[in-house]
C-alpha positions, -999 to 999 in steps of 0.1 A, spaced: -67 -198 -248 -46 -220 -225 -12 -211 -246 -24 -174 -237 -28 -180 -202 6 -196 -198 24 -167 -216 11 -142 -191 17 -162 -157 45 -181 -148 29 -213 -129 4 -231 -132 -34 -228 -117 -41 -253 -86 -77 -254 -96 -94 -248 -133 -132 -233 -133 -148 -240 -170 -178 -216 -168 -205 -234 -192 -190 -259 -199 -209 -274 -229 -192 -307 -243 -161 -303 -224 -132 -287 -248 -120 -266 -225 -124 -291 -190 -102 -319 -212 -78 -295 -226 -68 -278 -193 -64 -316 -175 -42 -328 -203 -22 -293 -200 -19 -291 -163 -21 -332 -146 -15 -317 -112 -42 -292 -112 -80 -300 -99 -110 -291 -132 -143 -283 -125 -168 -283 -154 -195 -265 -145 -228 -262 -171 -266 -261 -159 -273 -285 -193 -278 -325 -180 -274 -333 -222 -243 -318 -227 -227 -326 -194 -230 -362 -203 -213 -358 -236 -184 -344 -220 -188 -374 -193 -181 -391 -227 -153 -371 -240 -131 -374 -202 -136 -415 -206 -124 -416 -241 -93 -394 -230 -92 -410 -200 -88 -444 -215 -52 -434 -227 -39 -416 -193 -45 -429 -157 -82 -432 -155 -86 -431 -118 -63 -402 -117 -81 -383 -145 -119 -392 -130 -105 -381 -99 -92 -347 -111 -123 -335 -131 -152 -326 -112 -190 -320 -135 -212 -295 -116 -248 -296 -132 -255 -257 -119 -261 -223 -128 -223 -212 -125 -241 -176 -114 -253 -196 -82 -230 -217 -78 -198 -196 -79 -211 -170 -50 -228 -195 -31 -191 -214 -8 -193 -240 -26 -168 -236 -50 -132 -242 -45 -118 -222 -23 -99 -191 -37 -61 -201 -44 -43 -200 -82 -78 -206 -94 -85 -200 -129 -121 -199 -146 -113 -205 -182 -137 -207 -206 -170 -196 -232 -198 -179 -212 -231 -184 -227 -236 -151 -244 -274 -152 -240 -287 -115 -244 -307 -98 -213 -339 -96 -233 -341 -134 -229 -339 -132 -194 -368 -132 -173 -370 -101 -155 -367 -116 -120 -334 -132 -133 -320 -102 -150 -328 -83 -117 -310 -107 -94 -278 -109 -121 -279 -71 -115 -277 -73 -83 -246 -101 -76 -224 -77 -96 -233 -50 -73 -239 -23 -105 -205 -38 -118 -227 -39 -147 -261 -26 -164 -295 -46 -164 -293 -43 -201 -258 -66 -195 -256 -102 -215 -254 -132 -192 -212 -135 -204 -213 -98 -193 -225 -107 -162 -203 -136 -153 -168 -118 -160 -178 -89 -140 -194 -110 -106 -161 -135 -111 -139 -104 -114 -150 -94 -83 -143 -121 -65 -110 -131 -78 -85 -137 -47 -49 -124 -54 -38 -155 -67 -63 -162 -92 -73 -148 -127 -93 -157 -156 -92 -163 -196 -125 -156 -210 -138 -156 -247 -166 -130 -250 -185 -114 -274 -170 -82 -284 -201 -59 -277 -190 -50 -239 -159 -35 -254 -177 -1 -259 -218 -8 -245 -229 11 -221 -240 -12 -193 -203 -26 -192 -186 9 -189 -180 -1 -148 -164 -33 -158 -139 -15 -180 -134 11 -156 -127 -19 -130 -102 -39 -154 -84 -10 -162 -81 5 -131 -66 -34 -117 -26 -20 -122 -17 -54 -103 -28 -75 -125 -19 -82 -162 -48 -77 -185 -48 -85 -222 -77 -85 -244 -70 -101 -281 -101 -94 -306 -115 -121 -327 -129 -109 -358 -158 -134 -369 -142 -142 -400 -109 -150 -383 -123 -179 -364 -161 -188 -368 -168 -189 -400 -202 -172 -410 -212 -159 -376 -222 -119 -375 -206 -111 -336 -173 -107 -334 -155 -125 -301 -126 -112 -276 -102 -131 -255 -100 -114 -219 -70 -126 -196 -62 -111 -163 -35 -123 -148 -28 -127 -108 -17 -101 -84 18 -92 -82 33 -63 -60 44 -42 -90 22 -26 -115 12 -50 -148 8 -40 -181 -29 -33 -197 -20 -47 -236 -45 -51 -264 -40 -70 -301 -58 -91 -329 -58 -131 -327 -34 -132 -348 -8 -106 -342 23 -112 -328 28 -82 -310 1 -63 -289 1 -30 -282 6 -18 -242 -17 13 -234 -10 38 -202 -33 32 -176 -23 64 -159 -43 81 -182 -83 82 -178 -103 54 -183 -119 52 -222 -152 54 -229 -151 30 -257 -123 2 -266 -133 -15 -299 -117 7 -320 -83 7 -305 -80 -27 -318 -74 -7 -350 -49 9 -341 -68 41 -341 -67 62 -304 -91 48 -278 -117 73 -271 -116 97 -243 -149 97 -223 -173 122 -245 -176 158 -235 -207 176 -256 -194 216 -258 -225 235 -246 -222 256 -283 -225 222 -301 -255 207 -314 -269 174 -311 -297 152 -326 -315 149 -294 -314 190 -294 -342 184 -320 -357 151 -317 -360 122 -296 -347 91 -305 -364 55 -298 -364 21 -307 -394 4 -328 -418 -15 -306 -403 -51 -290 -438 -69 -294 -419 -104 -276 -434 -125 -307 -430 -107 -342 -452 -139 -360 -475 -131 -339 -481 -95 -337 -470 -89 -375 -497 -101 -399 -495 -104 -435 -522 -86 -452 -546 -116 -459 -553 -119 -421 -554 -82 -413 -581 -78 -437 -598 -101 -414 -595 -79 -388 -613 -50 -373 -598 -18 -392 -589 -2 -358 -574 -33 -345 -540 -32 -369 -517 -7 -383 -491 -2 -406 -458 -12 -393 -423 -12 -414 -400 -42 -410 -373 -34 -431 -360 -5 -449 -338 -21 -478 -362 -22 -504 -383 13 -496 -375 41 -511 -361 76 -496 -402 87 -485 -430 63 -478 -465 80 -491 -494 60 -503 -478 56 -540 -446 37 -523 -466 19 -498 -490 4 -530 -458 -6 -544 -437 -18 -508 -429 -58 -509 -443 -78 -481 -409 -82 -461 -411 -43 -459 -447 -38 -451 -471 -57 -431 -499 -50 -403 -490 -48 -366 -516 -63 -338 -526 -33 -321 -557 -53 -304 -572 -39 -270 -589 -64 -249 -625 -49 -258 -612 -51 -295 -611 -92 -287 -639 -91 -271 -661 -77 -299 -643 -98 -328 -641 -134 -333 -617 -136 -355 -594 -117 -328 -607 -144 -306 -596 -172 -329 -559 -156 -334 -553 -150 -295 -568 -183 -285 -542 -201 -311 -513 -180 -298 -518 -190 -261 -523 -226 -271 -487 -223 -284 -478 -202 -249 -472 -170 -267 -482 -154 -238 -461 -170 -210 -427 -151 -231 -412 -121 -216 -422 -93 -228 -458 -104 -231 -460 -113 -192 -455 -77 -185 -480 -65 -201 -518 -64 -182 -532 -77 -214 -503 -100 -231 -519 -90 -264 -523 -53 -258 -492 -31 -277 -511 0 -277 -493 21 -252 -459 8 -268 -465 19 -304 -447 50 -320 -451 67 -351 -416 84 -360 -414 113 -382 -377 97 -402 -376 58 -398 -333 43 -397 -322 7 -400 -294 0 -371 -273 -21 -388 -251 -21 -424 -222 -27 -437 -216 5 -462 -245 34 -452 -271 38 -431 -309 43 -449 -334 71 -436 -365 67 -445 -388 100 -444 -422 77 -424 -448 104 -446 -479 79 -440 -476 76 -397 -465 40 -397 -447 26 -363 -422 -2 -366 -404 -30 -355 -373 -30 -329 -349 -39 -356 -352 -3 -365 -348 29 -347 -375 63 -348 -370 98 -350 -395 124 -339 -394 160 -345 -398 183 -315 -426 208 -319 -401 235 -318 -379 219 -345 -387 242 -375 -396 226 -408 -369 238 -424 -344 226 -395 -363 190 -403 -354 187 -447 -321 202 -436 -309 176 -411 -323 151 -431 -307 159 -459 -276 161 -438 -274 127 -425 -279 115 -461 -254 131 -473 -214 116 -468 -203 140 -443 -238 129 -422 -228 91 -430 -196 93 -421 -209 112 -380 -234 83 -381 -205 58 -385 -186 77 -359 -213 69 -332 -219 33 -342 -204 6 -329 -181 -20 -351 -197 -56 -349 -183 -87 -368 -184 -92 -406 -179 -60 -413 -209 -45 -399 -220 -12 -382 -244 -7 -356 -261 25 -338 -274 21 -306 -300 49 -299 -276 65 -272 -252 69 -296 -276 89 -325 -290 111 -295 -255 123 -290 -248 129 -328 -232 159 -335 -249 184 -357 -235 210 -381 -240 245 -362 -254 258 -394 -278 234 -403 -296 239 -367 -288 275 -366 -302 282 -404 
């Protein structure tokens, strides 16, 4: 990451900014690389903070140690805070290098997501990851002279909530911007999310080139930024044309024409509210439900004859418990009293809720039941016996006016390779080799005219 930055700009930063910090690779790297520049580490975690304290005195030990101590600077903050609030160093060949914490926005307390939405000033969605956040509020406060080198997940290459950001990088002529994909393979081993290096240089009074590449390719590829912005950049890393923003053709068809399209239920606490069968039976019969967890080992329809056969990491028993329900069973009693001894009920998703328990106004019942994620084709699952699901999983429900021949016919459709191969087209690329739909992205699949037509 330092190698790149020097490739792209000509001298060298005054001050270095390593956003999270962690143990310190990046904060000793950049003062061995550049001795006349000022580091600040900057990481809200007191443990590893002091492990990187331990790294700089073992490098230290070799170099000038009152000249290294007094170069590095550890800030125990949030860098969110702490980098809008003055006192950071001022702005001046500053560069924040570094690994964001890529902790996703469903882990963040609503409060906290709400305030990270509004220091980027809509830069980015609420549905944003905390890395997500911290490029686009330290994009917008770069002064002239300063830029940034950030490794990111690769999900805000084509997301929705980052479609601002992207339209703000590209639209920064000034400034060089280079974006070099990591494939997860290439670098980390067994990890599932593939990674992206984002550089963007500092101003210059000419226009700068936008240029993207993999890791390891020795020559990247410079795109036109006199064109329109793309709506998605993951796949131009492949060499194949970055997609224009999409147009739908008012004579073209698609999914959400005929059904709507929703995620399974987020309960906040899945070993929780998911109960094997042995403790549902305990239950009152009204107070669970069938609920699907996996589609891999169900076959094309679930009716009763599947469901006798369905293995127990398909199949279980959702909590669908209303507070009278707990009221009038002990054993309901028993199981929420043990969850809020282990402070099930302080999590995120549970807070909002009026009765932490409660899921009843959140569960769905889709008519065709399809897995997000895979690696070769996507699984439908035709949900004949009115089970809801998991969020893992994605729901499809018939409008009344879709016809019951419009319904086998679509179906059939996306099963078939043709279908497979439109479903691919709206997914997104993740890392080992994996494919994943976002339900934006099946609402706006395109439909054969002949199929909805009949």
């Amino acid at each position: 990451m330092l190698d790149l930055w020097d490739e792209i700009e000509e001298s060298s930063p005054d001050v270095v900014i390593d956003v999270g910090a962690g143990v310190g690779v990046f904060t000793a790297e950049a003062a061995k690389r550049w001795p006349q520049a000022k580091v600040v580490a900057v990481d809200i975690n007191p443990v590893t903070l002091g492990l990187l304290a331990v790294r700089l005195f073992s490098d230290s030990v070799t170099d000038s140690a009152k000249d290294f101590e007094a170069r590095v600077t550890l800030v125990r903050e949030d860098f969110t805070t702490w980098f809008v609030s003055g006192r950071a160093p001022e702005p001046g060949r500053r560069l924040v290098l570094g690994n964001p914490p890529y902790t996703r926005a469903q882990l963040l307390e609503l409060a906290e997501r709400e305030r990270l939405h509004e220091l980027t000033d809509g830069l980015c969605g609420s549905r944003a990851s905390l890395s997500t956040v911290i490029t686009a509020l330290t994009l917008q406060r770069l002064a002239p002279s300063d830029g940034l080198s950030l490794l990111l997940p690769a999900q805000w290459l084509e997301s929705q909530y980052a479609r601002k950001l992207r339209s703000r990088l590209w639209n920064e002529q000034r400034r060089s911007v280079e974006l070099r994909l990591v494939e997860s393979e290439d670098l980390f081993g067994g990890a599932q999310v593939d990674a992206v290096a984002l550089l963007v240089g500092a101003e210059r009074d000419t226009p700068r080139p936008f240029r993207i590449g993999k890791w390891r390719e020795p020559e990247l590829e410079e795109l036109d930024r006199t064109e329109p912005v793309p709506d998605s950049w993951r796949q131009a890393f492949d060499h194949s044309p970055m997609l224009e923003p999409q147009t739908i053709l008012k004579e073209q068809f698609v999914l959400s024409d005929l059904a709507e399209v929703h995620r399974g239920v987020a309960t906040g606490a899945n070993a929780t509210f998911v109960l094997d069968e042995t403790v549902a039976l305990g239950l009152p019969v009204d107070a669970t439900r069938r609920v699907v967890t996996r589609l891999v080992d169900l076959p094309d329809d679930l009716d009763s004859a599947a469901l006798s056969s369905a293995s127990d990491r398909a199949i279980g028993w959702l909590l669908t418990a209303t507070k009278l329900h707990v009221e009038q069973s002990a054993a309901l009693r028993a199981l929420i009293k043990n969850a809020e001894e282990n402070e099930i009920h302080t999590r995120v998703l549970c807070q909002r809720r009026s009765d932490w328990f409660d899921l009843t106004a959140e569960v769905r019942c889709p008519d065709v039941i399809i897995g997000a994620m895979t690696q070769k084709r996507f699984k439908l699952v035709n949900n004949s016996i009115g089970a809801t699901l998991t969020n893992n999983l994605y729901g499809i429900t018939w409008m009344r006016t879709t016809t019951s021949k419009q319904r086998r016919d679509v179906l059939r459709w996306l099963r078939t390779d043709e279908g497979q191969q439109a479903l691919t087209g709206v997914a997104r690329r993740q890392g080992a080799g994996l494919i994943k739909l976002e339900p934006g992205g099946l609402r706006r699949l395109p439909l054969p005219s002949e199929i909805v037509s009949g």
